[in-house]
C-alpha positions in Angstrom: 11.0 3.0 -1.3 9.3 5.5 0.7 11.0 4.2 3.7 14.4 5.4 2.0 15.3 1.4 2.1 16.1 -1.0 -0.9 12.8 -3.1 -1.9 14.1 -6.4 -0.9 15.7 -4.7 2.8 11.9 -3.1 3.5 10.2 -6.5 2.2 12.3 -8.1 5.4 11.7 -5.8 7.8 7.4 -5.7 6.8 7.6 -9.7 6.9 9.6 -9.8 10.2 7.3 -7.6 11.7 4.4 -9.4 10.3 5.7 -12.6 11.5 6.7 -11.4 15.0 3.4 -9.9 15.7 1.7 -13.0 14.6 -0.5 -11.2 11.6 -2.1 -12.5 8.4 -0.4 -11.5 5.3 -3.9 -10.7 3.6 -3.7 -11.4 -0.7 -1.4 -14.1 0.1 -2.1 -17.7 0.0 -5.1 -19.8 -1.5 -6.5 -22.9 -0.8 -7.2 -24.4 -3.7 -3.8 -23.0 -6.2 -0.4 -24.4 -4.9 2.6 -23.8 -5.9 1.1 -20.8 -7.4 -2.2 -19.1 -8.2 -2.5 -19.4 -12.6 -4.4 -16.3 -12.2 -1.8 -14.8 -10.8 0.9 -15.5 -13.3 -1.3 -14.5 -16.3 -2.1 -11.0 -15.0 1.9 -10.8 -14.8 2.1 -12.0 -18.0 -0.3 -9.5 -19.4 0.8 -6.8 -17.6 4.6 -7.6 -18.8 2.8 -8.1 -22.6 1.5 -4.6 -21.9 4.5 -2.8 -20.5 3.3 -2.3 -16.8 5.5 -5.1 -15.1 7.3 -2.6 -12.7 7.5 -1.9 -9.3 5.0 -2.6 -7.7 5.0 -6.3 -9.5 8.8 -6.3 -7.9 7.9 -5.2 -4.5 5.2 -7.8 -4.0 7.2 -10.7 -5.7 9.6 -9.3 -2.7 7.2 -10.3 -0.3 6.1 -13.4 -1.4 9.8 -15.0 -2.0 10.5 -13.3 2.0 7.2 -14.8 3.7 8.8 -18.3 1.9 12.4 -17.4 3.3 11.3 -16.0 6.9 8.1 -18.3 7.4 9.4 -21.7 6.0 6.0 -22.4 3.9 4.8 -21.1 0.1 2.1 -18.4 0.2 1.7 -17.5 -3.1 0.1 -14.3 -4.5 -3.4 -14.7 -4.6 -5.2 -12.9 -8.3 -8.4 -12.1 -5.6 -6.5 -10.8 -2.8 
């Protein structure tokens, strides 16, 4: 991490924050896909098929799992955000 902290430590601190200061997590969330966006999980799935599932896919995966964790509801990834 740029921040010189472990993915999941950083994920966290950027929800906490988030959370404390009462902001939108923007690309997370959709009204109409719940538990999870399908569009969502087939771009993972193609980018796996294709060999690009790294970090970045880890970091935000991070995120989504910690706004769960830290803000009690399901926000998942949104394909359009």
């Amino acid at each position: 991490m740029a921040s010189g902290k472990p993915a999941a430590e950083w994920a966290r601190v950027m929800v906490g924050e988030a959370l404390a200061a009462k902001r939108r997590f923007p690309g997370f969330g959709h009204p109409d896909y719940y538990p999870d966006d399908p569009r969502t999980m087939r771009l993972f799935e193609i980018g796996r098929a294709a060999g690009v599932s790294g970090r970045y896919i880890e970091m935000v995966k991070l995120l989504e799992a910690e706004i769960e964790k830290q803000g009690g509801r399901r926000l998942p990834l949104n394909a359009t955000g």
